[in-house]
C-alpha atoms as one frame of an Amber mdcrd trajectory, in Angstrom:
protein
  -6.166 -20.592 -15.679  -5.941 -22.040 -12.193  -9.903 -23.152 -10.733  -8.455
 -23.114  -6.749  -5.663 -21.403  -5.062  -2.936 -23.633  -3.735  -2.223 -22.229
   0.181   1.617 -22.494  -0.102   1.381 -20.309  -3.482  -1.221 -17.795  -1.718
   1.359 -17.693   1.122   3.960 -16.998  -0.933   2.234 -14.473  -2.696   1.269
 -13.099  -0.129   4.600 -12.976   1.837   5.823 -10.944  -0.866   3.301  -8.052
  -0.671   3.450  -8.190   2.596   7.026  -7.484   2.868   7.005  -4.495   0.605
   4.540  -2.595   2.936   5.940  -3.697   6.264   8.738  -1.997   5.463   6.975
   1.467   5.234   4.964   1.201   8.591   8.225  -1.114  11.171   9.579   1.706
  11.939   7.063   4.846  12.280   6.767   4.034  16.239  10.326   5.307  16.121
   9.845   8.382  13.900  10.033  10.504  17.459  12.923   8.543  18.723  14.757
   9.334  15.103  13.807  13.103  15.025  15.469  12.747  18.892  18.395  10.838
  18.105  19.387  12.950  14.689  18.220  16.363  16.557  15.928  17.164  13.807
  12.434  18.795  12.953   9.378  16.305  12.888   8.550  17.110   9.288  12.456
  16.058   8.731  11.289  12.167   9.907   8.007  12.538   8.484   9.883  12.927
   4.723  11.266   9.507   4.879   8.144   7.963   4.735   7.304  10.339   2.104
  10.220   9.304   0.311   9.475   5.702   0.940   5.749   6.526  -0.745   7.162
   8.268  -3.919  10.121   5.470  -4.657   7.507   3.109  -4.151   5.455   3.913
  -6.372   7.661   5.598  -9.369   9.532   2.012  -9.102   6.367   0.123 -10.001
   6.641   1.763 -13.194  10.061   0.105 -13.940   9.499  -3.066 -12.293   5.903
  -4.109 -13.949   7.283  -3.521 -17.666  10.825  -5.507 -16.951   8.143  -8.367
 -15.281   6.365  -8.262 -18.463   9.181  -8.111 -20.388  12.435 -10.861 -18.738
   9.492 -12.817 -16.811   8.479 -12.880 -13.115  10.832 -14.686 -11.022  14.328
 -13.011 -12.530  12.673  -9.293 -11.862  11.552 -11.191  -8.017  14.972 -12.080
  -7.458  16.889  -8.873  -8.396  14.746  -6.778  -6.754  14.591  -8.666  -3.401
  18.548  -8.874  -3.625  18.774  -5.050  -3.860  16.004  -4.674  -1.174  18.311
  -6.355   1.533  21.370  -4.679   0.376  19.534  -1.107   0.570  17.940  -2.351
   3.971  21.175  -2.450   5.736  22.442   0.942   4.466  19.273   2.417   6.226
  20.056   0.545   9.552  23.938   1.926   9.539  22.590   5.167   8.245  24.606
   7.852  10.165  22.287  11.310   9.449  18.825  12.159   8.565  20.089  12.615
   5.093  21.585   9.519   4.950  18.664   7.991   5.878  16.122   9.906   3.503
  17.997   8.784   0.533  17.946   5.121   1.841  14.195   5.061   2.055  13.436
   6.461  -1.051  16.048   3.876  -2.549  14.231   0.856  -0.403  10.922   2.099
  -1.281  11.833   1.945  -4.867  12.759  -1.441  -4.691  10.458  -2.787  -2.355
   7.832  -2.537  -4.479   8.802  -5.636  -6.109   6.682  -7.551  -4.110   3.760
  -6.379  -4.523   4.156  -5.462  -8.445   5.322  -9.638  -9.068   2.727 -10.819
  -6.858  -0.358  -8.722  -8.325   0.582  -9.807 -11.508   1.381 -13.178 -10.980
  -2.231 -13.519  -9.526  -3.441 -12.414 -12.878  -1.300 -14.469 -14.623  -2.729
 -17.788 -13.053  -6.516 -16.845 -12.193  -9.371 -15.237 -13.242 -12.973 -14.098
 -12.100 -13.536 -14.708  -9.250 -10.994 -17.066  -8.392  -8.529 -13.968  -8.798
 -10.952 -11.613  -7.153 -10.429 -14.046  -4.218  -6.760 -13.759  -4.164  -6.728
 -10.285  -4.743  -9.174  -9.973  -1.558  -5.943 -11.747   0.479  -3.679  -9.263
  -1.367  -5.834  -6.515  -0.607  -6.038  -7.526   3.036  -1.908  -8.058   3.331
  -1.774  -4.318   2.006  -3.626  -2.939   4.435  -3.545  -5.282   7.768   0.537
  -5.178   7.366   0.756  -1.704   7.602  -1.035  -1.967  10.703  -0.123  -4.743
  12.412   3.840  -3.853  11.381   3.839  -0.671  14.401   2.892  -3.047  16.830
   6.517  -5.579  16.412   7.782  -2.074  15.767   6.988  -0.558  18.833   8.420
  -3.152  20.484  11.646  -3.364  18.589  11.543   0.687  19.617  11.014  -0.151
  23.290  13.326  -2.439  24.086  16.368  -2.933  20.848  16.186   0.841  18.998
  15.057   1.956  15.534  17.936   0.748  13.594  16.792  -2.963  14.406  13.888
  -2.334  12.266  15.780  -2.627   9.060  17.951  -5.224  10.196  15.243  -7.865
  10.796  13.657  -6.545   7.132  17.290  -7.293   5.260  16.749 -10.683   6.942
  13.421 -11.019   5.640  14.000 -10.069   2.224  17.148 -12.983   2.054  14.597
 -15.829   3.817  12.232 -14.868   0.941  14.812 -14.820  -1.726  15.532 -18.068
  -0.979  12.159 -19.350  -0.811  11.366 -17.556  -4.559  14.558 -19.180  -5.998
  14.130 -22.879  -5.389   9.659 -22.624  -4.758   8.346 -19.737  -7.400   8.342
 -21.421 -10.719   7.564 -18.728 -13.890   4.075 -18.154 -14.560   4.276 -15.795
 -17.879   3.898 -18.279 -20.181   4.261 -15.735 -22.754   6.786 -12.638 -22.360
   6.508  -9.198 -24.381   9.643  -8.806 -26.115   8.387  -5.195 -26.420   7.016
  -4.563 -22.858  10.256  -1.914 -21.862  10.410  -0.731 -25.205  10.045   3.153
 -24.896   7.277   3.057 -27.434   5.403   0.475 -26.622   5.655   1.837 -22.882
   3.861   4.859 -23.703   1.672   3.241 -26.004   0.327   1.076 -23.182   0.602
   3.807 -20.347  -1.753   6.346 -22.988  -4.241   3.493 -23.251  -4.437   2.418
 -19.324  -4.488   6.488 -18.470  -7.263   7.016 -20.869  -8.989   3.998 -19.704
 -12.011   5.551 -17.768 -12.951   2.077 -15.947  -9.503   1.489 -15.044  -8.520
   5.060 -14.524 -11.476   5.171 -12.104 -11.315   2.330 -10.070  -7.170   3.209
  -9.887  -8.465   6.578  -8.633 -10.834   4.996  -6.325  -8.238   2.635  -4.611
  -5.545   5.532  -4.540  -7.742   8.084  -3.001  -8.803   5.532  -0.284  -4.980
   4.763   0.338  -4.499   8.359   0.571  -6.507   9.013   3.091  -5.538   5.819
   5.297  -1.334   7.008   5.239  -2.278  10.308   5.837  -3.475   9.019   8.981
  -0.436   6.961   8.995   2.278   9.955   8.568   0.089  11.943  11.718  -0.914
   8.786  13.946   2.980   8.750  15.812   3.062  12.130  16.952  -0.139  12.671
  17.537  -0.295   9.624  20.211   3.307   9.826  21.206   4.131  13.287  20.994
   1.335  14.805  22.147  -1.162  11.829  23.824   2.251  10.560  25.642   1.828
   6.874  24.777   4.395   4.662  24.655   5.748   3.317  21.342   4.490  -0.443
  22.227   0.967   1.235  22.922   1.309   2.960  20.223   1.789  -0.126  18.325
  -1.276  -1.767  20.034  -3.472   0.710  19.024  -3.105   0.203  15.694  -5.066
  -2.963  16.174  -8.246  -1.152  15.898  -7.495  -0.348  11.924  -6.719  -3.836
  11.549 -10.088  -4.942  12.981 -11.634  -2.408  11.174 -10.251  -3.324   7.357
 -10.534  -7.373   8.627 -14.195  -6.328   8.767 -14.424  -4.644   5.411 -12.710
  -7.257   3.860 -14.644 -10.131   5.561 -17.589  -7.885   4.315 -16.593  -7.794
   0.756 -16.170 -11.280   0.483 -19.461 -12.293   2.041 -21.577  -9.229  -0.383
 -19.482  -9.537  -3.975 -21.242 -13.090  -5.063 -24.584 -11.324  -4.107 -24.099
  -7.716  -4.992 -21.177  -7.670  -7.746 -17.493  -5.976  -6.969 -19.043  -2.655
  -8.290 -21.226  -2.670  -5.754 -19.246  -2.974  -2.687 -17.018  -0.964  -3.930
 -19.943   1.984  -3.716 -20.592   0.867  -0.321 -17.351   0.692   0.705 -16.750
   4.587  -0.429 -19.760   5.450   1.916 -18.046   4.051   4.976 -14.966   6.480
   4.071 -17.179   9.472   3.754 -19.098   8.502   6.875 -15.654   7.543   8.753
 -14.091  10.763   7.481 -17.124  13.377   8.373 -17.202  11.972  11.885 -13.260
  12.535  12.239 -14.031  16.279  11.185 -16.573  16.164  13.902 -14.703  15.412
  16.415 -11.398  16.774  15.672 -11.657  20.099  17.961 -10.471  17.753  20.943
  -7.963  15.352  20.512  -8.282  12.185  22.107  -7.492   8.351  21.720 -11.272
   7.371  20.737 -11.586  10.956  19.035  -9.619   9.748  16.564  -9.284   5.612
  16.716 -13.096   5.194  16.508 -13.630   7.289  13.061 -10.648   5.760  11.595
 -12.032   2.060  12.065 -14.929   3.103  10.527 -12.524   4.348   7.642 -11.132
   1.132   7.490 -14.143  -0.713   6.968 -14.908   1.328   3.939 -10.817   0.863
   3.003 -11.253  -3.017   2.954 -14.354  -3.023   1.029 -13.024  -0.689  -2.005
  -9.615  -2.162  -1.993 -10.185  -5.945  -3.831 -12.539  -4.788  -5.527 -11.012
  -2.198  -7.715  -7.850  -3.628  -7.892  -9.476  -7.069  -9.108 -11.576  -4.823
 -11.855  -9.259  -2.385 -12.371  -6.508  -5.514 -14.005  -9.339  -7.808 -15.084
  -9.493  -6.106 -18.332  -5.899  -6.162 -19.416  -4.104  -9.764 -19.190  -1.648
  -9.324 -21.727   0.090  -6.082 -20.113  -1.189  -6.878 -16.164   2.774  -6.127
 -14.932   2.454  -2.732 -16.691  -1.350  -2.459 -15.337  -0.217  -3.542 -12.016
   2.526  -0.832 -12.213   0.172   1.535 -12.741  -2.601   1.018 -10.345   0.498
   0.707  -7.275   1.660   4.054  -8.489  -1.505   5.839  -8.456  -1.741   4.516
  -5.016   1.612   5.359  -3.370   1.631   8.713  -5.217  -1.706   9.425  -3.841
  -0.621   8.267  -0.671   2.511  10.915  -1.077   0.937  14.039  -1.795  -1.289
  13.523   1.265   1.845  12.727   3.682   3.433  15.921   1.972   0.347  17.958
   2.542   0.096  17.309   6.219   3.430  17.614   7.455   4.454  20.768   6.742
   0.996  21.944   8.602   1.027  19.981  11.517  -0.531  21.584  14.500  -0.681
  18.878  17.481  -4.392  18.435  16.623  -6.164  16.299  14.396  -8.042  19.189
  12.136  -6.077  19.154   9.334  -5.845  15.402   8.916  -9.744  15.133   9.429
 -10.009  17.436   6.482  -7.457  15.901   4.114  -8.737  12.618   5.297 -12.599
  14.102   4.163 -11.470  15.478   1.156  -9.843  12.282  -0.387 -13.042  10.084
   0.956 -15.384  12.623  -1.267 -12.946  12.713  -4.129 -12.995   9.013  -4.094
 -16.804   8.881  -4.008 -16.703  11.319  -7.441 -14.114   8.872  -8.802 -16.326
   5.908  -8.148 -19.775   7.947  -9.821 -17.883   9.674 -13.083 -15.527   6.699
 -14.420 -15.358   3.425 -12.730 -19.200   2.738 -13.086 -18.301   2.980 -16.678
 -18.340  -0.122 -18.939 -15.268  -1.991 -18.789 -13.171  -1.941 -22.064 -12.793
  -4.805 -24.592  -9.487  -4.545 -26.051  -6.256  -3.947 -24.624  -2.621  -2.185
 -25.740
């Protein structure tokens, strides 16, 4: 194991989990300018990034086992290949339909990224070197997603939606080409039985009865949850109904990003005192605190009715992220792809149901997000008290 991160391999790393969630959040500044172009419901945009949330993360559970299994890089270098052919088919995508199936497809294998990086950190540090990198990983999973609306608005304002996905196929092939002559293997040792159906639900049983990782899975899901919710609503809430402009739109996203740069900066600064499990309780109070005060203030929408809360969301989100990703793998080396797979599934799934839940509902106002957004900061707090302050496991499948 690796005693210091080299920056060009963090980069990397982090390039590649970056890229995977940028492609979910480019393009929701143009969700109203899709439902107008494809004259369409709202809830009929809203289901591509629903779709993009559930291929996501039922394509982590392919992609961590074949990791485990044919090694790191090959899995890398399909899987960005198919990205950037699935890429363009969403920017020449000719119907709503058309374009639903293309994100679930591109959601399925963008998740590459993210699944080979988490697990390539694992495979090369430990303790808190790896609770370090994780913390970076962490950060690119939540800052992208923010920062992503703000080049998208502008693509929206001034090129059109369908540039979006162009610029992401181009991505993808700049980064295949960096993994294929930079990213050397790091399994040393593959698992000739990792995709073995067997063995797969051997190791799934023992990860989903895990109650320390099951918990602080839980814990990181419920928190993404709540954040996409916010996500899915954010667009048409400040551009259908506030009026802003998709490039203000964008801008205004900045706020979350300040707000989970904060958490994060906080985590790193309180785990060598406090411990990860620690943090990780604080950070779930700054949910429940950020989520009460959106329920509080929820009867009239406004910008800083709904932008101030959310920060404070965000602070809790970058606080429990690194943390309970970094304990959630820490106990299970020898299957981390699979572990990985499982904790970005839990996530994205979570992150699903709540985009499913608020579409079909949506009102103009920001009621029903404030209590979805509530409810997943309390169930997250349970999580946290019931199973991840459990001891962590020994053993491992």
């Amino acid at each position: 194991m690796a005693s210091r991160i080299a920056p060009g391999f963090l980069v990397l790393v982090t390039s590649l989990v970056a890229m995977g969630v940028a492609s979910m959040a480019l393009y929701v500044p143009s969700l109203p300018a899709i439902r107008a172009e494809f004259g369409v419901l709202p809830s009929d945009t809203q289901v591509t990034l629903t779709l993009f949330f559930l291929g996501f993360s039922f394509g982590q559970l392919l992609f961590g086992p074949l990791s485990d299994r044919f090694g790191r890089r090959p899995v890398l270098l399909v899987g960005l290949s198919l990205y950037m052919v699935i890429s363009l088919s969403c920017a020449f995508a000719t119907s709503i339909e058309m374009l639903q199936v293309g994100r679930f497809f591109q959601g399925f294998v963008a998740c590459v990224g993210p699944v080979v990086g988490r697990a390539v950190v694992r495979d090369a540090f430990s303790g808190k070197v790896a609770a370090a990198a994780f913390s970076v990983l962490g950060t690119a999973l939540a800052v992208v997603p923010a920062i992503a609306p703000i080049l998208g608005g502008q693509i929206q304002t001034h090129i059109g939606w369908r540039a979006s996905f162009y610029l992401l196929a181009a991505l993808s092939l700049i980064l295949l080409i960096v993994c294929a002559f930079r990213l050397t293997e790091s399994l040393i040792h593959k698992n000739p039985d990792a995709i073995k159906p067997v063995r797969l639900i051997k190791i799934y049983a023992h990860l989903l009865t895990s109650p320390y990782f099951m918990g602080n899975v839980l814990v990181s899901g419920l928190a993404f949850a709540g954040f996409f919710a916010y996500f899915t609503e954010a667009p048409f809430l400040f551009i259908g109904e506030l009026g802003l402009r998709e490039d203000a739109f964008g801008a205004m996203m900045l706020f979350t990003v300040a707000g989970y740069a904060s958490g994060s900066f906080l985590s790193g600064r309180l785990v060598p005192r406090l411990g990860s499990r620690r943090v990780v309780f604080i950070g779930c109070g700054f949910l429940l605190v950020g989520a009460s005060l959106l329920l509080l203030l929820s009867g009239t929408l406004s910008l800083v009715n709904v932008i101030a809360p959310m920060s404070l969301y965000t602070i809790g989100f970058g606080m429990v992220i690194p943390g309970s990703m970094a304990e959630a793998l820490r106990p299970f080396p020898r299957v981390a792809g699979s572990a990985s797979a499982v904790l970005g599934f839990f996530q994205f799934f979570c992150a699903a149901m709540t985009s499913l839940i608020v579409q079909p509902l949506y009102d103009g106002t920001a009621v029903l997000l404030s209590v979805v957004i509530l409810s997943v900061a309390v169930l997250a707090l349970v999580q946290y008290l019931i199973l991840a302050n459990t001891i962590p496991p020994d053993g491992e499948a």
